[in-house]
C-alpha positions in Angstrom: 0.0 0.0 0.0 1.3 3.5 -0.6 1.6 5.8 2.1 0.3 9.3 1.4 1.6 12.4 3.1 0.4 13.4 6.8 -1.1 9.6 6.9 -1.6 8.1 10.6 1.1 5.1 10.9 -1.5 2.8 9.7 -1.8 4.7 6.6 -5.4 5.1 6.8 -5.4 8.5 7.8 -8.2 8.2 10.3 -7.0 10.9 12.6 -6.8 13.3 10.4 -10.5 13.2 9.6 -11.5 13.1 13.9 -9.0 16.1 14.5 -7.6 19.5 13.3 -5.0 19.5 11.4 -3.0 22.4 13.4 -3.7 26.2 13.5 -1.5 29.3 13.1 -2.4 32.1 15.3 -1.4 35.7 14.7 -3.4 37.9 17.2 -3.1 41.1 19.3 -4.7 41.1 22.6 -4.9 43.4 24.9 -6.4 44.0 28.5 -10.4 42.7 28.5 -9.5 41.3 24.9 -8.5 37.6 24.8 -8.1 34.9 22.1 -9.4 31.9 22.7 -9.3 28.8 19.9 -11.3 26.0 20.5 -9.7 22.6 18.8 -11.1 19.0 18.8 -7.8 16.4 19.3 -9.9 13.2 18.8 -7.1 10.1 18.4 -4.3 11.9 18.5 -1.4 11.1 21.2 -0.7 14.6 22.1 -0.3 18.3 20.5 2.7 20.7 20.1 2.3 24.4 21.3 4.7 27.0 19.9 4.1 30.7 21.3 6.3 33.8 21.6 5.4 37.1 22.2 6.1 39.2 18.6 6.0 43.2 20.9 4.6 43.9 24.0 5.7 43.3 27.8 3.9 39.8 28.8 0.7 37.2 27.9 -0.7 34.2 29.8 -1.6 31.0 28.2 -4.0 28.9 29.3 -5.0 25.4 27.8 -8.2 24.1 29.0 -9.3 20.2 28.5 -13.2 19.6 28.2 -15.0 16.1 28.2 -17.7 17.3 26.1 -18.1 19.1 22.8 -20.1 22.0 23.9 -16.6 22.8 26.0 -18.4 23.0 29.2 -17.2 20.2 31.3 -13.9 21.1 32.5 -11.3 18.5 33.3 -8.3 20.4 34.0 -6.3 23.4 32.9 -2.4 24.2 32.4 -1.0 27.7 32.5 2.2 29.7 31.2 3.4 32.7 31.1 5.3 34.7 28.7 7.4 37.8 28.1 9.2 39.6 25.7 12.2 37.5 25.9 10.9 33.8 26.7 9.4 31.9 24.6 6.7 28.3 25.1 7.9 25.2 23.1 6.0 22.1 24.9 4.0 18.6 23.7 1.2 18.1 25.9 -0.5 14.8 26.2 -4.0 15.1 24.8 -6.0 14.3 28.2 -9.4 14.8 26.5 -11.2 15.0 22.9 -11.3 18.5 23.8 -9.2 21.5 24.4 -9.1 25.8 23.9 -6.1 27.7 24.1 -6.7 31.1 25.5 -3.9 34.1 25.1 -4.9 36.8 27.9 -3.0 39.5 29.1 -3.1 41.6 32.6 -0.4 43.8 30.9 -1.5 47.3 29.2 -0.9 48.4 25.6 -1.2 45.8 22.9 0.4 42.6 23.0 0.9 40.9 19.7 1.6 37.6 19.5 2.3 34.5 17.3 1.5 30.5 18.2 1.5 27.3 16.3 -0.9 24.2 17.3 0.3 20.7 16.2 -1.6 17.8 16.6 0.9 14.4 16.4 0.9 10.5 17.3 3.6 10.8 19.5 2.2 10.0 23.1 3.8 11.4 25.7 2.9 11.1 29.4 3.3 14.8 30.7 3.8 17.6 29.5 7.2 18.2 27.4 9.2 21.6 26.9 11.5 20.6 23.1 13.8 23.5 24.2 17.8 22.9 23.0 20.5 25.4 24.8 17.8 26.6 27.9 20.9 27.8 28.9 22.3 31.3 30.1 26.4 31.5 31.2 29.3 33.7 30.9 32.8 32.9 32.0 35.4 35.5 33.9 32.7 38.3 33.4 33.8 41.1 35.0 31.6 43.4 36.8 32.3 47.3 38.0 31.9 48.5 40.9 28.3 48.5 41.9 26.9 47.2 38.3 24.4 44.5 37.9 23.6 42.4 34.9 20.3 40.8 33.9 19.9 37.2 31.7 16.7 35.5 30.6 16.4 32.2 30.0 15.0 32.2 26.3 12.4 29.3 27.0 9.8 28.6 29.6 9.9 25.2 31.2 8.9 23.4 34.1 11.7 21.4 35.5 15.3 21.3 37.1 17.3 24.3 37.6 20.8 24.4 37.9 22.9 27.5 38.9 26.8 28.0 39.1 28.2 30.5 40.4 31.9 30.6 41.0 33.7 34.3 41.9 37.0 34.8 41.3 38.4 35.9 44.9 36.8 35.4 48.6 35.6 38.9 48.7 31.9 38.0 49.2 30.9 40.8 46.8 28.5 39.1 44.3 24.8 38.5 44.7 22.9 37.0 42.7 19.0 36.2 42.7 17.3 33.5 40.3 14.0 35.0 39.2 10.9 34.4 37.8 7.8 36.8 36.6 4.5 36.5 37.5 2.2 38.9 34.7 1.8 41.7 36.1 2.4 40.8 39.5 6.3 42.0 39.5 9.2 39.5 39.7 9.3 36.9 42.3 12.5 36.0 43.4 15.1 33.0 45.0 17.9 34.7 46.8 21.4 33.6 46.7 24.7 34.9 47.6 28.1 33.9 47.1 27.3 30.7 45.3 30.9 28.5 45.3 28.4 25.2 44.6 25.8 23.9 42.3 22.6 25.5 43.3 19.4 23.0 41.9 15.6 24.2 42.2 12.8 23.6 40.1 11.9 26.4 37.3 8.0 27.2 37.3 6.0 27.9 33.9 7.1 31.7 34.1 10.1 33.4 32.7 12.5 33.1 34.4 16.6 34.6 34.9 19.2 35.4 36.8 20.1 38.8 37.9 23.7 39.5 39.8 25.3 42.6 41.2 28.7 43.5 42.3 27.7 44.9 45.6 31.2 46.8 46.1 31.0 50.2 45.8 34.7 50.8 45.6 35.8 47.8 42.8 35.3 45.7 40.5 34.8 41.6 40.6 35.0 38.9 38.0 32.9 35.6 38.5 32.2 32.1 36.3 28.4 31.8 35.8 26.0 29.2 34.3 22.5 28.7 34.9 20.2 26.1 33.2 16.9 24.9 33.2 15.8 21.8 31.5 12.0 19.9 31.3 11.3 17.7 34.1 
């Protein structure tokens, strides 16, 4: 038998007549002004979801699994959140025939933003961030006196957190503080100071970063410094 194109592994192509074939969104949303896309996942394993934030400060995105057609029996709901410098890469196991995305934002002005929904066979058990180099580091960087430095991890995830933090003398200068932000809500934040040790947590589905600062007034400081979060 000859296989045709976007075929389930059978080759009878049965999914792709019980299920969307995947959707592009290009929106802007603003405060009060949502996007919601309803999409039917009938026998399919599990769906890909691509967002990132196009301009703008931050979005929430919120997929919701229903049991019924009429999307009014509620099974359960995942959330992320996204700003200007993160971005959502994850396969999520289809839990029901059923799902919406939503795009919301408690941020003002417009936020403009771009997503991709792909339905696969590929069953997975939990949800799972495809995200290569979630990795932020810089070696002998060399702060001023009293300068801080920001870095962003460029992709959400939910999962181990590793930070590193080596200075290069005993002067106990350098802080450091692995963030995250909540919408709208301000940046949350993990303190830790004068790091000589791996440093593991657990990343929540925000953005999240590292901010350090050369707390000496009067010189300057070098330090090693590599964080990284990967999917649980």
């Amino acid at each position: 038998m000859t296989a045709t194109l976007g075929d389930a592994p059978d080759w009878q192509g049965y999914s792709q007549w019980r299920a969307s074939q995947g959707t592009v969104i290009d929106e802007t949303i603003s405060l009060g002004n949502p996007f919601t896309s309803q999409v039917v996942v009938t026998n399919w394993a599990s769906f890909n979801l691509y967002a990132v934030l196009n301009s703008g400060t931050g979005f929430t995105v919120v997929v919701t699994w229903f049991n019924d057609a009429a999307y009014s029996e509620v099974v359960d709901t995942q959330t992320w959140v996204l700003g200007d410098s993160s971005i959502l890469n994850v396969t999520l196991p289809c839990l029901t025939p059923y799902a919406s995305i939503e795009f919301t934002t408690g941020e003002s002005g417009n936020q403009v933003i771009t997503a991709y929904f792909t339905p696969q066979n590929l069953a997975v058990t939990k949800a799972t961030y495809l995200t290569d180099n979630n990795i932020v580091s810089e070696y002998e960087l060399t702060l001023t006196a009293g300068q801080s430095k920001t870095y962003v991890l460029p992709y959400v995830t939910v999962g181990p957190c590793v930070l590193a933090l080596t200075p290069r003398d005993t002067s106990g200068k350098v802080y450091a503080q692995v963030f995250y932000n909540l919408e709208n809500a301000g940046v949350q934040a993990g303190t830790v100071e004068y790091v000589t040790a791996l440093q593991q947590s657990v990343t929540p589905a925000y953005p999240c970063g590292l901010y350090l600062s050369n707390t000496d007034g009067s010189n300057s400081h070098e330090v090693d410094v590599y964080l990284a979060a990967i999917s649980q």
